[in-house]
C-alpha positions as a LaTeX table, in Angstrom:
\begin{tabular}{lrrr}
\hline
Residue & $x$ (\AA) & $y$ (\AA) & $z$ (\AA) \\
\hline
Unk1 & 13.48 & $-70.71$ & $-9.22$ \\
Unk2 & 12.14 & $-67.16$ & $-9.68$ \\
Unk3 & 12.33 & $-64.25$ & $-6.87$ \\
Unk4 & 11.15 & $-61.18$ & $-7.41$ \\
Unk5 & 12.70 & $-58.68$ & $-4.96$ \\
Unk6 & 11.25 & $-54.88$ & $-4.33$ \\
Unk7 & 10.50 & $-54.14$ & $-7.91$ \\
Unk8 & 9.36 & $-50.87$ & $-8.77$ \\
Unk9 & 8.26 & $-50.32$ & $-12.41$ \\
Unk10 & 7.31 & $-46.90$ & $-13.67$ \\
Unk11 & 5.35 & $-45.77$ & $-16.86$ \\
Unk12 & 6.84 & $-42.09$ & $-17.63$ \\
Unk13 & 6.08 & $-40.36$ & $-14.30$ \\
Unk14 & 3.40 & $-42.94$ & $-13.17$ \\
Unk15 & 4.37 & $-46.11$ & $-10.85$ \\
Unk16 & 3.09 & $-49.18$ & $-11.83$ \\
Unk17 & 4.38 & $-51.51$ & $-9.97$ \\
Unk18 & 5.35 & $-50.36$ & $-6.15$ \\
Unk19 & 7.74 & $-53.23$ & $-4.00$ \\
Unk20 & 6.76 & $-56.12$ & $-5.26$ \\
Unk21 & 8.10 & $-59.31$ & $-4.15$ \\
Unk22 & 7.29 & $-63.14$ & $-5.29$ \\
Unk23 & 8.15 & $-66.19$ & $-5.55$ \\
Unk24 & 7.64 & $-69.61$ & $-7.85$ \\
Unk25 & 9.79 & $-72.67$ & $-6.31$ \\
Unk26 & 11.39 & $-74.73$ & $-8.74$ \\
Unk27 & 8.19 & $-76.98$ & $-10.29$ \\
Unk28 & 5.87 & $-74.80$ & $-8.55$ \\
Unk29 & 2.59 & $-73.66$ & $-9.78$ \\
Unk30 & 1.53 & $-70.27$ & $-8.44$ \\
Unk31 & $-1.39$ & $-67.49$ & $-9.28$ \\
Unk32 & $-1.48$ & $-63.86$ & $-9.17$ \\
Unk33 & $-4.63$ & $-62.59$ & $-9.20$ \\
Unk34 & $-6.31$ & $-58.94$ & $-9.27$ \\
Unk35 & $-8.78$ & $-56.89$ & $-11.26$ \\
Unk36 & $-7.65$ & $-55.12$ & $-14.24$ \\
Unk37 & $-5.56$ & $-52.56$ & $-14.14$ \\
Unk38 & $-3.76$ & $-53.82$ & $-11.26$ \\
Unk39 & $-0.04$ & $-53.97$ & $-12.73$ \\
Unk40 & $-0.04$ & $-57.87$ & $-12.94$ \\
Unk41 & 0.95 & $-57.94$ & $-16.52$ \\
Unk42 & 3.82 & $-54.87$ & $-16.07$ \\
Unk43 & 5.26 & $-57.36$ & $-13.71$ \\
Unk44 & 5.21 & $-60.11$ & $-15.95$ \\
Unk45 & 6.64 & $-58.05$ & $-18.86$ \\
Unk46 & 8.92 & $-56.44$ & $-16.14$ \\
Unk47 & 9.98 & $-60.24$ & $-15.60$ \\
Unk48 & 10.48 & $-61.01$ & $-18.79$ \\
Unk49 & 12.57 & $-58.27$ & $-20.14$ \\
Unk50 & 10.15 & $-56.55$ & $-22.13$ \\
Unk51 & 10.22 & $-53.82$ & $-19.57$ \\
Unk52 & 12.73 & $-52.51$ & $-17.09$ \\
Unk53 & 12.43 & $-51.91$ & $-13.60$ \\
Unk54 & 13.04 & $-48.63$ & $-12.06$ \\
Unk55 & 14.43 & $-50.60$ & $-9.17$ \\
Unk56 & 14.39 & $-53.75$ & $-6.99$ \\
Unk57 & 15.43 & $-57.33$ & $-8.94$ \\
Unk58 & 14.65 & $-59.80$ & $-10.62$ \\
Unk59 & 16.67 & $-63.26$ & $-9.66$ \\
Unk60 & 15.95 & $-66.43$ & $-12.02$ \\
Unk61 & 17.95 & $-70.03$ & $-11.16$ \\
Unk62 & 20.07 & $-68.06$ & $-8.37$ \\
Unk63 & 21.03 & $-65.49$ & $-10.94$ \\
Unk64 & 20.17 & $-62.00$ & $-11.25$ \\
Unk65 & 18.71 & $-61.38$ & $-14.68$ \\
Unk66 & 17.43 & $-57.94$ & $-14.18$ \\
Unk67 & 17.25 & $-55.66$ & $-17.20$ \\
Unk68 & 18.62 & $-58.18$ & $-19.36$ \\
Unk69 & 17.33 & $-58.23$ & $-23.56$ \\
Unk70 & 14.33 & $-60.43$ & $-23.68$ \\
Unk71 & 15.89 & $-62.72$ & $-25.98$ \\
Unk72 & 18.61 & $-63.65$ & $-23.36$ \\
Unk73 & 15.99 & $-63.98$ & $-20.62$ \\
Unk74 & 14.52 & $-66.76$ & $-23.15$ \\
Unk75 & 17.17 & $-68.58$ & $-23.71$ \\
Unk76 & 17.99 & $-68.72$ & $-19.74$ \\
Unk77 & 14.62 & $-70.73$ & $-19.93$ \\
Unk78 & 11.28 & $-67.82$ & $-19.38$ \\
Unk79 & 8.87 & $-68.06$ & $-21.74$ \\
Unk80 & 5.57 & $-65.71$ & $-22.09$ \\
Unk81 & 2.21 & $-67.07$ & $-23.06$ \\
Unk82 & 0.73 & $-63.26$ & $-23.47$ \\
Unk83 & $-2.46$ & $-61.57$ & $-22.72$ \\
Unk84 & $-4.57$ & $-62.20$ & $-25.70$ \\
Unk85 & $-2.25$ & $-64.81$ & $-27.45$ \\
Unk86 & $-0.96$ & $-62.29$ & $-29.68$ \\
Unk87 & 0.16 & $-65.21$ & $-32.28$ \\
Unk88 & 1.28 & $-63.84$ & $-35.85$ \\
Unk89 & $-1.95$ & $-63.79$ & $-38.02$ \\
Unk90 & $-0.25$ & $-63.60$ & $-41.66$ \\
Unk91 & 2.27 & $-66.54$ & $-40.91$ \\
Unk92 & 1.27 & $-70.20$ & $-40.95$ \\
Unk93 & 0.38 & $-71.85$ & $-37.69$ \\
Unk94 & 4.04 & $-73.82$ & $-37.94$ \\
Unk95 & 5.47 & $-70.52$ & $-39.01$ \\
Unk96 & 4.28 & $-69.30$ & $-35.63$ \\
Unk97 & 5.41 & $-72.11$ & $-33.62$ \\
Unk98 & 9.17 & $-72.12$ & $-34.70$ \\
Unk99 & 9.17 & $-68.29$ & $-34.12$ \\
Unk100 & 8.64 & $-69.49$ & $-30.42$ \\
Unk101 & 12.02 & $-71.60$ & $-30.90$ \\
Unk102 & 14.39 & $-68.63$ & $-32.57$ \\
Unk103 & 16.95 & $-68.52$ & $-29.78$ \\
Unk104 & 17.30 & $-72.96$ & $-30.30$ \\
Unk105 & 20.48 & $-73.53$ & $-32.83$ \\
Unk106 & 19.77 & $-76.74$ & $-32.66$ \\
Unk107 & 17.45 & $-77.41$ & $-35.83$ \\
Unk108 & 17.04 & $-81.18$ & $-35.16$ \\
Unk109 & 15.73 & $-80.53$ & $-31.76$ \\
Unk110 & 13.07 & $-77.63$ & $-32.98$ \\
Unk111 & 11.98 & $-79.92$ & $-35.49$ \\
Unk112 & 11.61 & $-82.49$ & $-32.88$ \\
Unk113 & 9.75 & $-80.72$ & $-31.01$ \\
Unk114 & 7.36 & $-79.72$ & $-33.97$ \\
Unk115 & 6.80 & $-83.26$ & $-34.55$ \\
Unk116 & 5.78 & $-83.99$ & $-30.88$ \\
Unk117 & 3.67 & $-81.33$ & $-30.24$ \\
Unk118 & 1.70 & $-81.49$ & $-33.49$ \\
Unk119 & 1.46 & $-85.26$ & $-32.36$ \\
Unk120 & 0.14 & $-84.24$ & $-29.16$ \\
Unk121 & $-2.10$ & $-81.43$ & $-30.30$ \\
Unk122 & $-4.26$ & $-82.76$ & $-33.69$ \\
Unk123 & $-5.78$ & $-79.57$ & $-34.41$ \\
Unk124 & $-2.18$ & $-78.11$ & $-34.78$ \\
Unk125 & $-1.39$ & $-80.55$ & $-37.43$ \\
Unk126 & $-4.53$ & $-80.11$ & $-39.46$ \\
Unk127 & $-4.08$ & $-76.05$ & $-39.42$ \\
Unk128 & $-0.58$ & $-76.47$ & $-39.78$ \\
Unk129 & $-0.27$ & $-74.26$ & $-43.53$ \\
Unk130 & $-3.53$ & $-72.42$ & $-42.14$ \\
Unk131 & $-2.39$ & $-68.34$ & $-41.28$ \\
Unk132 & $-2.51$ & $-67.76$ & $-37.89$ \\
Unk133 & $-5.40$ & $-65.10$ & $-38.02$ \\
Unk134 & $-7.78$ & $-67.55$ & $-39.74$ \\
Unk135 & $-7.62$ & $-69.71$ & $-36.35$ \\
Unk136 & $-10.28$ & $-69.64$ & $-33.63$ \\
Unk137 & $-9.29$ & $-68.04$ & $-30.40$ \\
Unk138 & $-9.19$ & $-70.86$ & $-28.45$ \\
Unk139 & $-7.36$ & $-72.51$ & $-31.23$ \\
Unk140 & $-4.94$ & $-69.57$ & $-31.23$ \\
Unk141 & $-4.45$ & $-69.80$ & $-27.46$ \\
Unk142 & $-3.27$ & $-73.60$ & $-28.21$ \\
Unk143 & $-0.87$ & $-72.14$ & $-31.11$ \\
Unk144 & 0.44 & $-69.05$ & $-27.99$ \\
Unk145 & 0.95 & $-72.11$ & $-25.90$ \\
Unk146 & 2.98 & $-74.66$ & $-27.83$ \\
Unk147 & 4.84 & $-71.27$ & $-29.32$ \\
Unk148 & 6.63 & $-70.90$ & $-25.40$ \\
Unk149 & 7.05 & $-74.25$ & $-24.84$ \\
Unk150 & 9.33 & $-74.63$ & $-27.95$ \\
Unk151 & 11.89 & $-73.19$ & $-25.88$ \\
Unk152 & 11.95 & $-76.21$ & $-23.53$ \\
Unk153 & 11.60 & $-73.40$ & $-20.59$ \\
Unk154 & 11.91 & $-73.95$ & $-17.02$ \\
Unk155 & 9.35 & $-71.42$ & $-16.28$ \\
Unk156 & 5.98 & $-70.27$ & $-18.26$ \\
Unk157 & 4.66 & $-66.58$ & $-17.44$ \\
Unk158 & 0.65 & $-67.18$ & $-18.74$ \\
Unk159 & $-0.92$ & $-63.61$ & $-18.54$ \\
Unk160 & $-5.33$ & $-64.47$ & $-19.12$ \\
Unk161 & $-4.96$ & $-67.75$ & $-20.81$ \\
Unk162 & $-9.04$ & $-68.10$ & $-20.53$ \\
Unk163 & $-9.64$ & $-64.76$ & $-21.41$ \\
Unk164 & $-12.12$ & $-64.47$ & $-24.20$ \\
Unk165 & $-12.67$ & $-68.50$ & $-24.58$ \\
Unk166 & $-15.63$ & $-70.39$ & $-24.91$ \\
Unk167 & $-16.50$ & $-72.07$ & $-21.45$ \\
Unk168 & $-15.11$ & $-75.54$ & $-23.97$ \\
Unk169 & $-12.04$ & $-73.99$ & $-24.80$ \\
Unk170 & $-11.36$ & $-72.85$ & $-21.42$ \\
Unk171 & $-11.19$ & $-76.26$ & $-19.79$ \\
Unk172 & $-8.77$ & $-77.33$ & $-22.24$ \\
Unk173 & $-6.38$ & $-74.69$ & $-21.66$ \\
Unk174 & $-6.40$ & $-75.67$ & $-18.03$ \\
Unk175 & $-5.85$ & $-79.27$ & $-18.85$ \\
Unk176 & $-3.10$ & $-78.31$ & $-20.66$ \\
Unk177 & $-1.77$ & $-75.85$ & $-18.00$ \\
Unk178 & $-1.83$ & $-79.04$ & $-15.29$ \\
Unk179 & $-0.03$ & $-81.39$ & $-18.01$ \\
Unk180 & 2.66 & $-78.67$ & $-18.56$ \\
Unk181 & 2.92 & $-78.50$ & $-14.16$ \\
Unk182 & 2.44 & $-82.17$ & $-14.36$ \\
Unk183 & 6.18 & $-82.41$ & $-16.35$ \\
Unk184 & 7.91 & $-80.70$ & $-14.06$ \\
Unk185 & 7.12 & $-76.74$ & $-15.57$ \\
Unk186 & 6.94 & $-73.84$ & $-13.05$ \\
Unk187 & 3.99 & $-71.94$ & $-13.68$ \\
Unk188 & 3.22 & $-68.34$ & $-12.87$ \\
Unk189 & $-0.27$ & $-67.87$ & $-14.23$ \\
Unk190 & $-1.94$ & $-64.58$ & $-13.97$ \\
Unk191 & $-6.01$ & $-64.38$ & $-14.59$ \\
Unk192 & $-9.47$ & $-63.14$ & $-13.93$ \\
Unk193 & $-10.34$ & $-66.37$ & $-13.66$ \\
Unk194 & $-9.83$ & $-66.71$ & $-9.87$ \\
Unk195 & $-11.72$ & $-69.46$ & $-9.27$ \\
Unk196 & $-9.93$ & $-71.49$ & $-12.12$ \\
Unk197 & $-6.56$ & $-70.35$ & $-10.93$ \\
Unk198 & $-6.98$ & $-71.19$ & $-7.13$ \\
Unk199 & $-7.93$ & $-74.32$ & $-8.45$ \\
Unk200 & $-5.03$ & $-75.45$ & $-9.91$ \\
Unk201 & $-2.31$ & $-73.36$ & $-8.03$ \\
Unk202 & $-0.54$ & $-74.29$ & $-4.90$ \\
Unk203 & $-0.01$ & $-70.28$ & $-3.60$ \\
Unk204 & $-1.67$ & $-67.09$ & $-4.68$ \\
Unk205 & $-0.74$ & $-63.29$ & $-4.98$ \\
Unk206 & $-3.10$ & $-60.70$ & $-4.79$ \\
Unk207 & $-2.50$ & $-57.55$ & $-6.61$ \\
Unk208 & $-4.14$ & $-54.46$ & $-6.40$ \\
Unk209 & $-2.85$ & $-50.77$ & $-7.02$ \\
Unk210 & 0.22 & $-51.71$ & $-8.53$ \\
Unk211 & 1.02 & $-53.64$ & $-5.25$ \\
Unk212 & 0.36 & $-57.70$ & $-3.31$ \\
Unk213 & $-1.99$ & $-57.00$ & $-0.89$ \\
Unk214 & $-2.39$ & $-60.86$ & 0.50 \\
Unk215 & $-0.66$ & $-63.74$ & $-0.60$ \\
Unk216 & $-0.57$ & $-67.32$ & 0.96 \\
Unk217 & $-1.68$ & $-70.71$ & 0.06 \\
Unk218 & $-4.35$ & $-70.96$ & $-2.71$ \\
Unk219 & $-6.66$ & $-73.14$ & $-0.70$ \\
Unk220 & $-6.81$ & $-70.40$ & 2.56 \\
Unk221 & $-7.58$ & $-67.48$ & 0.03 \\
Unk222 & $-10.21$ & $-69.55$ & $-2.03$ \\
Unk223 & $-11.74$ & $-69.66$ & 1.00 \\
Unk224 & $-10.92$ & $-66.18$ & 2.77 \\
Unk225 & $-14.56$ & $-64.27$ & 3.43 \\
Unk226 & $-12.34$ & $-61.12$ & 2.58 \\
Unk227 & $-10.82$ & $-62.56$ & $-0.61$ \\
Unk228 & $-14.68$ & $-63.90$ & $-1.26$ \\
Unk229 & $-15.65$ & $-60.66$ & $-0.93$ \\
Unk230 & $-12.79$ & $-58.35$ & $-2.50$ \\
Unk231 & $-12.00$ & $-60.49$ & $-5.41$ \\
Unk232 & $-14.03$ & $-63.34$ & $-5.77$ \\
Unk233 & $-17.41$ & $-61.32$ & $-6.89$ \\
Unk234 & $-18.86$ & $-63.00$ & $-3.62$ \\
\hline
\end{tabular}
């Protein structure tokens, strides 16, 4: 579904991102770990079309969607659940939600899909005339994630979904991460969390230095003495 091919991604003079290449199968869920600083969310802006590459490509659904407006990389079906959730704090929690669905025409289907999801998430019906910025974070991070789904995407970029939850809150957002993989969603899911992410993800990229330095099935590198040792805090 998504394959990333020798993308380079600069910052004025300073490279980023050096020849990376990845890939998510169609329904896959996969990681990318790597401590901060790393370039792991330049690629996922770089993905999204929030950045552009200084070279290589970007292929989505056998098409090359390289450089393209982030608005038509939406509607092709990429959504972003960003670092820090970065929800709209002066607009209502629905407010926020149907910004997530601003490319959809259809108005019967976004309002569908505001009826469902406040069905399946309570705590989004009860804030639903609450401003964003009065939410809790992990509440927030609920609001982030029913915001990219309103798209009906094929594939979710999640840049730290746990970061800066409550041990609680973070479970939940993994529960929710699995249903989303469990309909059919391909998943790229950057995080600290490595333990969490190997967990629920089927292959893993390591980043580090603005390049993957091991990749390969999540359940090898969870237990990799190197990748213990490197990146695990082991």
């Amino acid at each position: 579904m998504l394959a990333v091919e020798n993308l380079v991604v600069h910052y004025g003079e300073a490279e980023a991102v050096r020849d990376i290449s990845l890939e998510v199968g169609d329904g896959e869920l996969v990681c990318l770990l790597g401590p901060n600083g790393a370039g792991k969310t330049t690629l996922l802006n770089t993905i999204c079309g929030l950045l552009r590459p200084s070279s290589g490509m970007v292929n989505f659904s056998q098409e090359n969607i390289t450089g393209r407006h982030a608005a038509a990389i939406q509607r092709k079906g990429i959504s972003q659940v960003p670092e820090g959730r970065k929800i709209f704090p002066t607009l209502t929690v629905e407010d926020n939600l149907r910004v997530g669905a601003y490319t959809v025409k259809d108005k019967a289907r976004v309002g569908a899909d505001l009826k469902k999801y406040t069905e399946m998430f309570p705590v989004l019906a009860r804030r639903r005339n609450q401003k964003g910025g009065s939410l809790s974070g992990g509440e927030q991070q609920v609001v982030a994630i029913v915001r990219a789904l309103m798209s009906r995407p094929k594939l979710i970029l999640f840049d730290e979904p746990s970061l800066g939850l409550a041990p609680l809150f973070v479970k939940r957002v993994y529960e929710i991460i699995k249903d989303i993989h469990g309909e059919g969603t391909s998943i790229l899911l950057v995080e600290q969390n490595a333990r969490m992410a190997l967990g629920v993800a089927a292959r893993a990229y390591i980043m580090d230095a603005g390049e993957i330095v091991i990749s390969g099935r999540a359940e090898d590198l969870s237990t990799s003495e190197d990748v213990k040792k490197a990146y695990l805090g082991e």
